[in-house]
VEXZAVEX-286188 format. One record per residue: residue in three letters; x, y, z of N, C-alpha, C in turn. Coordinates in steps of 0.2 Angstrom, whole numbers, padded with zeros to 4 digits, always signed. Layout:
BEGIN
ALAXYZXYZXYZ/...
***
This chain:
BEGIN
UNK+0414+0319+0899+0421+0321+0896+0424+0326+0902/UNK+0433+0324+0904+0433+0327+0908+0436+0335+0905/UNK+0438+0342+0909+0442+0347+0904+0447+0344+0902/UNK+0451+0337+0905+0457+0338+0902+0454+0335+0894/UNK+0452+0332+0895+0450+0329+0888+0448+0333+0883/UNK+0443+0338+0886+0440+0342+0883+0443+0347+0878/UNK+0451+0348+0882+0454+0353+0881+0460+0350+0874/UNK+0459+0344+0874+0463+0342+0869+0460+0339+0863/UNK+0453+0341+0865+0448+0337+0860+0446+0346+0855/UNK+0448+0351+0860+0449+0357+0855+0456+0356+0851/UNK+0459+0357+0855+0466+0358+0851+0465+0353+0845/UNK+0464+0348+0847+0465+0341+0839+0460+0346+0835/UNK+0454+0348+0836+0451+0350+0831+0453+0359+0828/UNK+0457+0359+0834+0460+0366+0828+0464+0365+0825/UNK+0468+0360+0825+0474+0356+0822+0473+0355+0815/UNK+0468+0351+0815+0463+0349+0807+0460+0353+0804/UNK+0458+0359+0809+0455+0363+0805+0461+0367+0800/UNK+0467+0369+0803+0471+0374+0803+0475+0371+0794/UNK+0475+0364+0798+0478+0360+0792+0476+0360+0786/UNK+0468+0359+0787+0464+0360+0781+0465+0368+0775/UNK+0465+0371+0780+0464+0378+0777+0472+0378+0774/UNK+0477+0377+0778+0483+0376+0775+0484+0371+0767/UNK+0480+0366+0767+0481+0363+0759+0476+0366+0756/UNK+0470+0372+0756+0468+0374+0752+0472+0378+0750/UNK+0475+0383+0753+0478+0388+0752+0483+0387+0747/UNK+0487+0381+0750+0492+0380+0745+0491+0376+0739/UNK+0483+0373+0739+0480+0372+0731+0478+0376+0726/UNK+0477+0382+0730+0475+0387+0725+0480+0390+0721/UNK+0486+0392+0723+0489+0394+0720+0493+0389+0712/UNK+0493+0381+0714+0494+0377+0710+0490+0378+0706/UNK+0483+0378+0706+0478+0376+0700+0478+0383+0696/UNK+0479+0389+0699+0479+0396+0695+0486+0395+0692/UNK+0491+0393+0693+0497+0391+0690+0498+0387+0684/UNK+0493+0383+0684+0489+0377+0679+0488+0381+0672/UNK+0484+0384+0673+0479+0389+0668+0483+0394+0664/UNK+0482+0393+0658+0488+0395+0652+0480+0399+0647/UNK+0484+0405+0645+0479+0410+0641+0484+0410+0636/UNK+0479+0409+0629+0483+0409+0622+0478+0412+0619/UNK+0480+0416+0612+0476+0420+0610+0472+0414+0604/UNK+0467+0415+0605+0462+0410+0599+0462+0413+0592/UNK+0459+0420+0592+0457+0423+0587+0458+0433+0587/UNK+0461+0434+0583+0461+0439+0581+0458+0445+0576/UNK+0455+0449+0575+0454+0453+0571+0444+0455+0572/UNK+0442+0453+0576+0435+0453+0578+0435+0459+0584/UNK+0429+0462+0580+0431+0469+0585+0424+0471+0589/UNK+0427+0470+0598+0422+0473+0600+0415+0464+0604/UNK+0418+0458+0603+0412+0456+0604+0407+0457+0610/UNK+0400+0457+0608+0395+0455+0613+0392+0450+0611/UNK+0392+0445+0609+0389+0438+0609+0394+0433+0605/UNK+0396+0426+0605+0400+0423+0602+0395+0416+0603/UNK+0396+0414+0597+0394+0406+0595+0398+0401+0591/UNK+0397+0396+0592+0403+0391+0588+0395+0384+0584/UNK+0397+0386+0578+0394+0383+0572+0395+0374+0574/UNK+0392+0369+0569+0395+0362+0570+0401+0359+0566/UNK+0402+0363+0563+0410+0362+0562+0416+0367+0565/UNK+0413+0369+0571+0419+0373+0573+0421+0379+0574/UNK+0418+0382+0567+0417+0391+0566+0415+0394+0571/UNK+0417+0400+0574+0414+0402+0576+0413+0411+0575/UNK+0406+0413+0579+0405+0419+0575+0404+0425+0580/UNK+0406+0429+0581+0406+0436+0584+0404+0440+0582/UNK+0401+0445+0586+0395+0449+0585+0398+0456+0589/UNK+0402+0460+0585+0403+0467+0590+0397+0471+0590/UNK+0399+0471+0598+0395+0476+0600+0394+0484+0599/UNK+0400+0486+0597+0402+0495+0594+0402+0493+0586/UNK+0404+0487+0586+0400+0488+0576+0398+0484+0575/UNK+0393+0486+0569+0388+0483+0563+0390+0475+0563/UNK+0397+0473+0561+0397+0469+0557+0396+0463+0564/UNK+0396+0454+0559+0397+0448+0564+0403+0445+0559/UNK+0406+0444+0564+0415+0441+0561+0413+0432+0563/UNK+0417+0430+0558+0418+0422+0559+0425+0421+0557/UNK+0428+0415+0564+0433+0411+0565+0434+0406+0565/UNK+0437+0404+0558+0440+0397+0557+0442+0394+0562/UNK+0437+0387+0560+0440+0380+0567+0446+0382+0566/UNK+0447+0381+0575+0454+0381+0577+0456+0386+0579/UNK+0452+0392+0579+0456+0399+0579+0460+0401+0573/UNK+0460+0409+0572+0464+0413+0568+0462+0418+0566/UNK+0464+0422+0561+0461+0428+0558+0453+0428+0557/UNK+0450+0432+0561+0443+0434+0559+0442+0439+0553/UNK+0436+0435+0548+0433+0440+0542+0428+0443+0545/UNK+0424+0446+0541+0417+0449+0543+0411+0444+0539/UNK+0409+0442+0541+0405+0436+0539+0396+0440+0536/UNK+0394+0445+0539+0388+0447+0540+0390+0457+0541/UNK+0386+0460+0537+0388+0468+0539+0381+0471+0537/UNK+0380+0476+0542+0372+0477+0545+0375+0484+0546/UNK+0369+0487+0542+0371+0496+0541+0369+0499+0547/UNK+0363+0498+0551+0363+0499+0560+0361+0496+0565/UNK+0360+0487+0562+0361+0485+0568+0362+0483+0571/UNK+0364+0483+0579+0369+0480+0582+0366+0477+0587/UNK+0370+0469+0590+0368+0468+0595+0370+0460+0593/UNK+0366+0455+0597+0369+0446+0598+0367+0442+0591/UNK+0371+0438+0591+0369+0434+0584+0371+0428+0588/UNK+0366+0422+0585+0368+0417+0588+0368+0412+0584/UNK+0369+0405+0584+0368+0399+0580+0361+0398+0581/UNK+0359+0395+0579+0349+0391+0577+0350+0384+0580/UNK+0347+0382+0579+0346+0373+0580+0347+0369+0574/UNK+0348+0373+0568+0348+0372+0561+0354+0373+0558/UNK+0358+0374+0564+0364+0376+0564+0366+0384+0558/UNK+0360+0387+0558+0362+0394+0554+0363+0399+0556/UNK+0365+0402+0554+0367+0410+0560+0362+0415+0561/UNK+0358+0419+0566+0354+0422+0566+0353+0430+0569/UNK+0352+0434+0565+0354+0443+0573+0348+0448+0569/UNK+0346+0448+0572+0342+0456+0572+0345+0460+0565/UNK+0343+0463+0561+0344+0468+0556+0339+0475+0557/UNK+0340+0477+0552+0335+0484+0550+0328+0481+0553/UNK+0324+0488+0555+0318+0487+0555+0314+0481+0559/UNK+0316+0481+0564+0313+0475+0567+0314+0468+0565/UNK+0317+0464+0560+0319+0458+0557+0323+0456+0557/UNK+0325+0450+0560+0328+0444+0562+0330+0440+0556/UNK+0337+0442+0553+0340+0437+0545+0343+0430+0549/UNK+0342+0427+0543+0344+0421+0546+0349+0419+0540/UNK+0354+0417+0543+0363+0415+0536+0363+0406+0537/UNK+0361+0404+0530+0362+0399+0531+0369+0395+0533/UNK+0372+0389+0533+0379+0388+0535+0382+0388+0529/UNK+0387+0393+0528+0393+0392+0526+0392+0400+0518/UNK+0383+0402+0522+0380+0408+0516+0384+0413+0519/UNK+0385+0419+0511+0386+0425+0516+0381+0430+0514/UNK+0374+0428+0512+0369+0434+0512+0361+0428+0514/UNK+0360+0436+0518+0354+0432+0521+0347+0426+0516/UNK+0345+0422+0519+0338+0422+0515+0335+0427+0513/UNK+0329+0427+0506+0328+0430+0504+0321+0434+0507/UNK+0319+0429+0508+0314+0431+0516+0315+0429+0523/UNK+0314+0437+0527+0316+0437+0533+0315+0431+0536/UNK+0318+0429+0542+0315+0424+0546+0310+0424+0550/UNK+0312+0431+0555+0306+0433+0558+0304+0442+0558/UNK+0299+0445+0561+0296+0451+0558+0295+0452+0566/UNK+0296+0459+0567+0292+0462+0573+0296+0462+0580/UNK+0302+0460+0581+0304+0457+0586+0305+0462+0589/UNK+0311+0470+0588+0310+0474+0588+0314+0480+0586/UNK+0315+0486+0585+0316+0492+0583+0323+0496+0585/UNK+0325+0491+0591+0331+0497+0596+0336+0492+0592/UNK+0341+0497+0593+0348+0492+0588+0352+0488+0592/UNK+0352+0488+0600+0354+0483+0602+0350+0478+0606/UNK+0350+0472+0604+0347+0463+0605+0352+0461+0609/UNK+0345+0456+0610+0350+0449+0613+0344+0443+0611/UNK+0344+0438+0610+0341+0433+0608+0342+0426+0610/UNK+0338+0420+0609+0340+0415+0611+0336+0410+0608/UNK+0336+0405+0607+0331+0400+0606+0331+0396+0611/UNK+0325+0392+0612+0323+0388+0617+0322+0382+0613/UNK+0324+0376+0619+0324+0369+0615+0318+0366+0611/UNK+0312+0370+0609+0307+0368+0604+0310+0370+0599/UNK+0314+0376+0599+0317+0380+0592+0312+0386+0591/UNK+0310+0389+0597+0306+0396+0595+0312+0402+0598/UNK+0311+0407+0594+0317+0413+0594+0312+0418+0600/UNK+0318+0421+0604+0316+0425+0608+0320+0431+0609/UNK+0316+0438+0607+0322+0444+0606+0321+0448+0613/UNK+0326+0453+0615+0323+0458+0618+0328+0464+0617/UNK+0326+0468+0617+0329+0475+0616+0336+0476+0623/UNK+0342+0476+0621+0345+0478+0628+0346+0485+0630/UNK+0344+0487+0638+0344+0494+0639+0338+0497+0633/UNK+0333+0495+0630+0329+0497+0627+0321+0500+0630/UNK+0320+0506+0629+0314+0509+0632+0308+0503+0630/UNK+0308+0499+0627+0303+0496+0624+0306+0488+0627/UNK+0300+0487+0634+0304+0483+0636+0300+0475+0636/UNK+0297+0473+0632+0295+0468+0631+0300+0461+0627/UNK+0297+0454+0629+0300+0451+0625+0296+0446+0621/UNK+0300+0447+0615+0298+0445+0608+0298+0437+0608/UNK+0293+0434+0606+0294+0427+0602+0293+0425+0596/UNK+0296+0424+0593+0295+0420+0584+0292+0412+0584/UNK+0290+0410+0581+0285+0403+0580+0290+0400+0578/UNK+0289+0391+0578+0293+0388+0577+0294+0389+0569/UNK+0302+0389+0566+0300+0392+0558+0301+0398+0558/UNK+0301+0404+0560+0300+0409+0560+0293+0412+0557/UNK+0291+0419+0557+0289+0422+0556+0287+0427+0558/UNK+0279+0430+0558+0277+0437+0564+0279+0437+0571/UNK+0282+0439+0575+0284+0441+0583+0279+0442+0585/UNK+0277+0437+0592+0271+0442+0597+0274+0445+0603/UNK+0274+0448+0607+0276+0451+0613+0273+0444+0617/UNK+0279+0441+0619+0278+0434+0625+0278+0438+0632/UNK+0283+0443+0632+0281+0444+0642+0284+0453+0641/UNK+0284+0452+0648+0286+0460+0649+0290+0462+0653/UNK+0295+0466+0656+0298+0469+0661+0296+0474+0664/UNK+0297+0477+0669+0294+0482+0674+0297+0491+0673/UNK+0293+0493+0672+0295+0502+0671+0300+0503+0674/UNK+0306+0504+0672+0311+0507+0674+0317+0503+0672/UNK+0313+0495+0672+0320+0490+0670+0323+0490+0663/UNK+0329+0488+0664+0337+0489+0661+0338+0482+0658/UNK+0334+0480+0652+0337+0474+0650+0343+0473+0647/UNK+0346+0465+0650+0352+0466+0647+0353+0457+0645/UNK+0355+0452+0646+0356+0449+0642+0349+0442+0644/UNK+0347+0437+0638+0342+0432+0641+0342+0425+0639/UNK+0340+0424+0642+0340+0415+0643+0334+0410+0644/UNK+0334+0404+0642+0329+0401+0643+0331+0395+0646/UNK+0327+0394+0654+0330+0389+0659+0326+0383+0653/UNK+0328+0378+0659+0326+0370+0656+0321+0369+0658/UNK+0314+0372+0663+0309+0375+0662+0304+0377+0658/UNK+0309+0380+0654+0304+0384+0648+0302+0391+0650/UNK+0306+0393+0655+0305+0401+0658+0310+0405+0655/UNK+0308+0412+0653+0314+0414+0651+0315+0419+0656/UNK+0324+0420+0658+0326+0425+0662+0329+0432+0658/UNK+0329+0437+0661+0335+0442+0659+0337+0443+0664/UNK+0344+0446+0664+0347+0450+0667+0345+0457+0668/UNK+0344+0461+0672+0341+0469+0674+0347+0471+0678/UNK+0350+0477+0674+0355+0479+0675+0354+0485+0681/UNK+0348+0489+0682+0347+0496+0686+0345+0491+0692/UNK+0343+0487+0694+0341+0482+0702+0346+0479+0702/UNK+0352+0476+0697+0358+0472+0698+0354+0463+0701/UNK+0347+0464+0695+0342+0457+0696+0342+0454+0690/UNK+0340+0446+0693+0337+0444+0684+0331+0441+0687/UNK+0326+0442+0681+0321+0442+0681+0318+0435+0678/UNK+0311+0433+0678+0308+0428+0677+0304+0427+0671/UNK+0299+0427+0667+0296+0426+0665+0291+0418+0665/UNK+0289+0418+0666+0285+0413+0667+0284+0407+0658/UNK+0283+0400+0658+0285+0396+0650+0276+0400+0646/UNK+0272+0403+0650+0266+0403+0648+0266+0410+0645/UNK+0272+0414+0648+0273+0423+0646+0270+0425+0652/UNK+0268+0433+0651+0266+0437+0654+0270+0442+0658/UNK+0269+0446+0662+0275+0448+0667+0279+0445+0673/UNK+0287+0449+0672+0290+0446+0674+0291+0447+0681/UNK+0294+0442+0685+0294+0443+0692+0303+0442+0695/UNK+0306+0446+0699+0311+0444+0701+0312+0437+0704/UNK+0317+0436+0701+0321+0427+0702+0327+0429+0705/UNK+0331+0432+0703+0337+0432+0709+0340+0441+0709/UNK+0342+0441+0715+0346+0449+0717+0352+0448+0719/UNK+0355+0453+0721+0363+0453+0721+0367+0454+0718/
***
């Protein structure tokens, strides 16, 4: 190739490049222009976990209070569905479609659909102590709790069914747990909030190992 060529073989290709970046540019602002914010539901105070029921309900779990709120399909005024004299933290749907959140003393209520008071026996027992959770099930339908930002940094499993909690795995002295997850693996993750890492646990338990930074 000769330079003349060469020289027009940049230029084209700055040309296109320049262009490109010019229709992103000018996409961006369209699609954020797209996107419309309306209020769904009102009167729910505070959430730190939200789930949506199979009919639509959905339920909010404040994180500065006790109670969990539920929102009529469709959006609207939230009631208090569930009220817990200290504890606080994530409620979430089951596979059974019922509602589930940490209470007093380490146990796990479970609200059947459409109940406003728990079963008469707990679901599960032991999970743990501190008042604010986070929890999750995994697609066998076993419950997994862990204390957030809690000194006591294990994580809890319940049996399919519930019942007694064992200590599945563990976090590392000093970690900050904050919310958790179970890949399609069968590993469960948390966020750790003092490293700005989430961590791993392995589908077998034990201790966890970092899986991503940053």
């Amino acid at each position: 190739m000769t330079n003349t060529a060469r020289t027009l073989a940049l230029k084209l290709r700055a040309r296109i490049k320049a262009a490109f970046l010019a229709g992103v540019v000018l996409l961006a602002p369209a699609s954020a222009l797209a996107q419309t914010v309306t209020t769904y539901a009102t009167g729910a105070y505070a959430g730190s976990s939200m789930s949506f029921d199979s009919s639509g309900a959905l339920f909010v779990s404040g994180f500065n209070a006790q109670d969990v709120y539920r929102v009529p399909p469709g959006g609207g005024e939230a009631t208090v569905f569930v009220t817990r004299s200290s504890g606080i933290g994530e409620a979430v749907i089951g596979p059974d479609n019922s509602l589930y959140t940490v209470v007093e003393g380490g146990m796990v209520a479970r609200y059947a659909p459409g109940s406003t008071t728990p079963d008469p026996t707990p679901y599960a027992t032991g999970v743990t102590t501190y008042r604010f959770n986070s929890l999750v099930f995994d697609s066998a339908g076993r419950l997994y709790v862990i204390g957030i930002g809690s000194s006591d940094r294990n994580v809890y499993r319940a049996p399919i069914g519930g019942g007694a909690a064992t200590v599945f795995g563990s976090l590392p002295d000093g970690a900050i747990a904050g919310a958790i997850a179970v890949g399609p693996g069968g590993g469960v993750f948390v966020s750790e909030q003092a490293s700005r890492s989430v961590l791993k646990i392995a589908p077998s338990g034990g201790q966890s190992t970092i899986f991503a930074t940053g």
